[in-house]
SEKE-477876 format. One record per residue (C-alpha): residue number from 1; x, y, z. Coordinates in steps of 0.1 Angstrom, whole numbers, plus 5000, padded with zeros to 4 digits. Example, Ala and Ser with C-alpha at 12.3 -4.5 7.8 and 13.67 -1.06 7.14 Angstrom:
BEGIN
num px py pz
1 5123 4955 5078 $
2 5137 4989 5071 $
END
This chain:
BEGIN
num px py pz
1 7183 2996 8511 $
2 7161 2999 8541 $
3 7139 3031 8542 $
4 7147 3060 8566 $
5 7119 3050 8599 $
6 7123 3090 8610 $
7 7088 3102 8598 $
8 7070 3072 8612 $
9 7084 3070 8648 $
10 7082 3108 8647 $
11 7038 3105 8638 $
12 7042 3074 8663 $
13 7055 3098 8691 $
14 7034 3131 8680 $
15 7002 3121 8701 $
16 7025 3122 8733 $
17 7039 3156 8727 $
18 7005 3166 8724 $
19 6993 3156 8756 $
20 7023 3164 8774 $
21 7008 3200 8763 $
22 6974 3197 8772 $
23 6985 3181 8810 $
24 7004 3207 8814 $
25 6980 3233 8809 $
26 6955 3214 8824 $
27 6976 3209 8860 $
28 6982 3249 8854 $
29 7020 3245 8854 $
30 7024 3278 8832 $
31 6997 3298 8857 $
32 7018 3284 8884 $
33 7053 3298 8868 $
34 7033 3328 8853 $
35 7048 3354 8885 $
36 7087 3335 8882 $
37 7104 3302 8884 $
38 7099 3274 8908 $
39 7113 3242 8919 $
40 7098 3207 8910 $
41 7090 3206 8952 $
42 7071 3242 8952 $
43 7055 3232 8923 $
44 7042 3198 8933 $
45 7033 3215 8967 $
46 7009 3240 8953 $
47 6996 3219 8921 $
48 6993 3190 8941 $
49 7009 3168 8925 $
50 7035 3138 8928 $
51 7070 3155 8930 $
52 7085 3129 8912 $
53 7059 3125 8886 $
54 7052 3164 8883 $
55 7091 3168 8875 $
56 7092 3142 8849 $
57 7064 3161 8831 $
58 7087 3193 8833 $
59 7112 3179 8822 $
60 7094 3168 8788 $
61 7082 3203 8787 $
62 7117 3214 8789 $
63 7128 3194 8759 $
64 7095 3208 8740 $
65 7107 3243 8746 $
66 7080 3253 8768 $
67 7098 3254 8800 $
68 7134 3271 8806 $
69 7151 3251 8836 $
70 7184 3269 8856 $
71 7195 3247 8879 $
72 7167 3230 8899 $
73 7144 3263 8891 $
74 7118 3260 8860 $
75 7102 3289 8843 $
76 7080 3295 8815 $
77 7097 3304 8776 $
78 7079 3334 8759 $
79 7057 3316 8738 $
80 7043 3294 8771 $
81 7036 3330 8789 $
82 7020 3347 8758 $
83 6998 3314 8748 $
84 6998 3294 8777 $
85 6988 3315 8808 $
86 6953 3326 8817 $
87 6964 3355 8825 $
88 6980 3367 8791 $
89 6953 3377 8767 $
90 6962 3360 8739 $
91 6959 3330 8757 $
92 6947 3295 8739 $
93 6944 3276 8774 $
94 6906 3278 8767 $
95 6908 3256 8733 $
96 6937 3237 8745 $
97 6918 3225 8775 $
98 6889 3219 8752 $
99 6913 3196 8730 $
100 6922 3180 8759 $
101 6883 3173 8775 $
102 6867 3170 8745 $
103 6886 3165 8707 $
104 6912 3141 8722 $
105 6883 3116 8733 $
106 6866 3127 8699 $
107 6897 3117 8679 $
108 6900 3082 8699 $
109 6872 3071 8680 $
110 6885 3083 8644 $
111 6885 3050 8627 $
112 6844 3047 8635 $
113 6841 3083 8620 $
114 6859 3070 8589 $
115 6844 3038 8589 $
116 6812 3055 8590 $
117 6816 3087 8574 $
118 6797 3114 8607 $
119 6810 3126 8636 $
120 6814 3109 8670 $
121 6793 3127 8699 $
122 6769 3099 8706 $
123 6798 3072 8704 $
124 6818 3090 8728 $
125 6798 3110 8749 $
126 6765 3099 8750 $
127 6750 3133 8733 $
128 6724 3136 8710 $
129 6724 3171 8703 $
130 6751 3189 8683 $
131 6791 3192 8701 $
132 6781 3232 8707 $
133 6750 3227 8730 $
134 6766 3203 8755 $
135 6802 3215 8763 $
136 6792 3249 8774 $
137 6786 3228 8803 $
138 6790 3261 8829 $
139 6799 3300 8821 $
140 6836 3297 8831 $
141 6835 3271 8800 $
142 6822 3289 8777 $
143 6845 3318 8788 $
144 6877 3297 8786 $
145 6865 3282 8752 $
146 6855 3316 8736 $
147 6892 3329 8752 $
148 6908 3300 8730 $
149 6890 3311 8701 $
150 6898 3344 8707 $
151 6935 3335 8705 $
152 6933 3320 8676 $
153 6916 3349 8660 $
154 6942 3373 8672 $
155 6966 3351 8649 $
156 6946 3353 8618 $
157 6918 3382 8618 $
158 6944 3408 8612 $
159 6958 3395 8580 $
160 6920 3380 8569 $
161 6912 3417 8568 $
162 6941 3424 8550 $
163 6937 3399 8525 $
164 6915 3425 8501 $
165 6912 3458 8497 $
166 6879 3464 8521 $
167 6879 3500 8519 $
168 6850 3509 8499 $
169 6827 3488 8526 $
170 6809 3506 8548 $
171 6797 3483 8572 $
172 6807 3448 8585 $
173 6781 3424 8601 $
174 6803 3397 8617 $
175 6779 3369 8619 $
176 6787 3346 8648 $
177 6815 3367 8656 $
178 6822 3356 8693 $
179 6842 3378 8706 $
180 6844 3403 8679 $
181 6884 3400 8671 $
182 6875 3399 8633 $
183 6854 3431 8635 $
184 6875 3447 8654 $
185 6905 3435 8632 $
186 6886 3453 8601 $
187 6876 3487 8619 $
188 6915 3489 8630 $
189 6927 3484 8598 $
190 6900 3507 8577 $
191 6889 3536 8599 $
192 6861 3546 8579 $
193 6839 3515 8584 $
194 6817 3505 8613 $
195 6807 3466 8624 $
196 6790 3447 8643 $
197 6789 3415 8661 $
198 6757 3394 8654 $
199 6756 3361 8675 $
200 6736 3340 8706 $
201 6726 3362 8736 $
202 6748 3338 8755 $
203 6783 3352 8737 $
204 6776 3388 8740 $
205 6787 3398 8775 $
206 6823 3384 8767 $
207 6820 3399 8733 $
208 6814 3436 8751 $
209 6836 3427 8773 $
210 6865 3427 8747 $
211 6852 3447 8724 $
212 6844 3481 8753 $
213 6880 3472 8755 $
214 6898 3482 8719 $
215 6902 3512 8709 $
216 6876 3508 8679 $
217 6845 3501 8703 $
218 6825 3532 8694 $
219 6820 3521 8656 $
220 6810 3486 8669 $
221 6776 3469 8679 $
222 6764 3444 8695 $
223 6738 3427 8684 $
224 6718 3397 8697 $
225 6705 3369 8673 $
226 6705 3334 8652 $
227 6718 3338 8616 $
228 6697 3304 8606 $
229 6664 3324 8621 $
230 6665 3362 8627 $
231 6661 3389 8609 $
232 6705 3401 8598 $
233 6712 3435 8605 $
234 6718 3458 8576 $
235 6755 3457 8559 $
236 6770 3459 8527 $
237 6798 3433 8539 $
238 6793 3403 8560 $
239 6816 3382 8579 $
240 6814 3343 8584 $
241 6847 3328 8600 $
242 6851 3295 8611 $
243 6813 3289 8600 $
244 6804 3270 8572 $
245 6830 3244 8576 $
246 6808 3235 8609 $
247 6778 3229 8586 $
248 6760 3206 8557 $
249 6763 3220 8523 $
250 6720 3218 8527 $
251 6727 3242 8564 $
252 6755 3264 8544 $
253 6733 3268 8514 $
254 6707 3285 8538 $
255 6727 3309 8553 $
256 6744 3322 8522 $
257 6706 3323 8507 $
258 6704 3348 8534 $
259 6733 3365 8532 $
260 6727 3370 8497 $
261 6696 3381 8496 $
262 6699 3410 8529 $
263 6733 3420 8512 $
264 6728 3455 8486 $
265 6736 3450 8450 $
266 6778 3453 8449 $
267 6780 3440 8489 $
268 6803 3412 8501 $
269 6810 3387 8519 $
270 6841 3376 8535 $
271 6851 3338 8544 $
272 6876 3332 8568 $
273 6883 3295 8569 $
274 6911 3273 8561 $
275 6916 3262 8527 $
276 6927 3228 8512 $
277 6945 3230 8480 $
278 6929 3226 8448 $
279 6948 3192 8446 $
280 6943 3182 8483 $
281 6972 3174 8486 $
282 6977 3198 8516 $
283 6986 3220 8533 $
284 6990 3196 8565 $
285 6975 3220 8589 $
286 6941 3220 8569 $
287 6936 3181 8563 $
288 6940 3174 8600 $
289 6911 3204 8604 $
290 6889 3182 8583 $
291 6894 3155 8602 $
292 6885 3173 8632 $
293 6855 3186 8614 $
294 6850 3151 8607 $
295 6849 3134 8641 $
296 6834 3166 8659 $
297 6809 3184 8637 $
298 6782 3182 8606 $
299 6811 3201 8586 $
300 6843 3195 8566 $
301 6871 3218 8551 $
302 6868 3229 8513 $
303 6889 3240 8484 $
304 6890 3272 8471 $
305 6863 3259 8444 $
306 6843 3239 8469 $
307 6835 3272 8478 $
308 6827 3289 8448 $
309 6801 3263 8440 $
310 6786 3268 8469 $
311 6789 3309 8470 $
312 6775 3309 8431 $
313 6743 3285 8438 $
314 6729 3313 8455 $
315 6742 3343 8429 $
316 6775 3351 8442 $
317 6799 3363 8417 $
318 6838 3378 8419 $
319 6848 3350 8442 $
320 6886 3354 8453 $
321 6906 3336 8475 $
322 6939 3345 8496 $
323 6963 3323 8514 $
324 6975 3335 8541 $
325 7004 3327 8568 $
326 6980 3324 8599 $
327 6957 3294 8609 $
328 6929 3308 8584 $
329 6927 3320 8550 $
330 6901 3343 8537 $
331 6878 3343 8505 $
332 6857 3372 8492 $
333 6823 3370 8476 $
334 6803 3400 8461 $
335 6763 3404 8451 $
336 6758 3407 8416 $
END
């Protein structure tokens, strides 16, 4: 009896319905449709593009459920407006477009990164320093980027926060926060604490950008610094998301060593990554994570007690973790 072929033509296709995605955004075909729809011709006029080529691309986007077409007119579905448009802010244009310039060409050279077992930025780019110094190439970059990220932490900061009762903490240090969604997340949810946002001088004017803009920015700061070098700013809970999966375990170990030792007896800290099962055998969306972690950075994704070994080598105790439904999970550490 011959097996069913569905799931392989399906992974065979997948990588084309990915960059049907990223073209789109890329051309700006949801910015374009962002005010109402438009025909293939006004479309082609003002992206320039081929009409015939441009409309073919639509067409896919249709069938993807991204574009709504009425006759010859094409408009953008609800979830392209809310995600896919710069001007929506909860936009991921900036980390799609960042799949598209940089992972995609990352992820071309996979089989080296496997063969090999480090990531691919010299391979592929010709960089010797680490992915993060080289594609802030210019500030609307790094913007767009942080934007992306920013998206993504509008999915999952909310229920990360919820994850454990927080309500005895007093104050959250986000450390490399960005643009402060977790923070912000947290004072929203427990009105009697206060944060702050500790990362690079070079994040902070988004950061206050969004952050003057919630309605929790008076029990927020913003603080300037490096977690690997500076002095942390006083907290009885700290915040590390989308961190230590960047790093060695010899780079996480440091940090933690000085978490640990700023954080008061009874203090916390709070992980949000995602988390591979204890029998890795899934879920799906955080295996292909550590294989972007694997072609792109120093870092991979952990189980749940991947990082409790590493959270009680430096005297850590109480570790819990949560699953959530959002792109990250969160785990909570306390001081002894």
């Amino acid at each position: 009896m011959q097996s069913d072929p569905t799931l392989v033509l399906d992974l065979l296709e997948a990588f084309r319905r990915s960059k049907v995605l990223f073209t789109a955004v890329a051309l700006g075909v949801f910015d374009a449709l962002a005010d109402g729809p438009q025909t293939a011709a006004d479309l082609a006029e003002e992206l320039n593009a081929n009409p015939d080529a441009l409309e073919r691309l639509l067409n896919a986007c249709v069938c993807l459920q991204l574009l709504d077409r009425q006759g010859a007119q094409y408009s953008n579905t609800p979830v392209a407006a809310t995600y896919l448009c710069r001007s929506s802010p909860q936009r991921l244009t900036g980390y799609l477009n960042f799949s598209n310039d940089f992972l995609w060409n990352l992820w071309g050279n996979l089989e080296h990164a496997v063969r090999e077992g480090g990531h691919r930025w010299k391979q592929t780019f010709g960089w010797d320093g680490a992915l993060f110094s080289n594609f802030f190439r210019n500030e609307n970059a790094k913007r767009e980027f942080l934007l992306g990220m920013h998206g993504f932490g509008l999915l999952s900061s909310p229920q990360v926060v919820a994850a454990f009762d927080l309500g005895g903490f007093r104050r959250l240090i986000d450390l490399g926060g960005a643009t402060g969604h977790l923070v912000i997340a947290g004072c929203e949810r427990y009105p009697n604490l206060r944060g702050a946002v500790f990362d690079l001088a070079e994040a902070l004017p988004l950061a206050r950008e969004v952050i003057g803009a919630s309605r929790v920015a008076d029990r927020i700061d913003i603080l300037a610094g490096d977690f690997f070098s500076d002095p942390l700013p006083q907290g009885d809970l700290y915040a590390l998301g989308r961190i230590l999966h960047d790093w060695t375990p010899a780079k996480i170990l440091k940090l933690l060593t000085r978490i640990y030792e700023r954080l008061p007896s009874g203090g916390g800290l709070l992980l949000a990554e995602k988390l591979l099962g204890e029998d890795k055998n899934g879920p799906l969306w955080a295996h292909m994570q550590d294989l972007n972690m694997l072609s792109c950075t120093e870092g991979k994704e952990r189980t749940l007690k991947e990082y409790q070994s590493l959270l009680t080598q430096v005297g850590f105790a109480d570790v819990a973790g949560h699953v959530t439904t959002a792109p990250l999970d969160a785990v909570l550490a306390r001081k002894r």
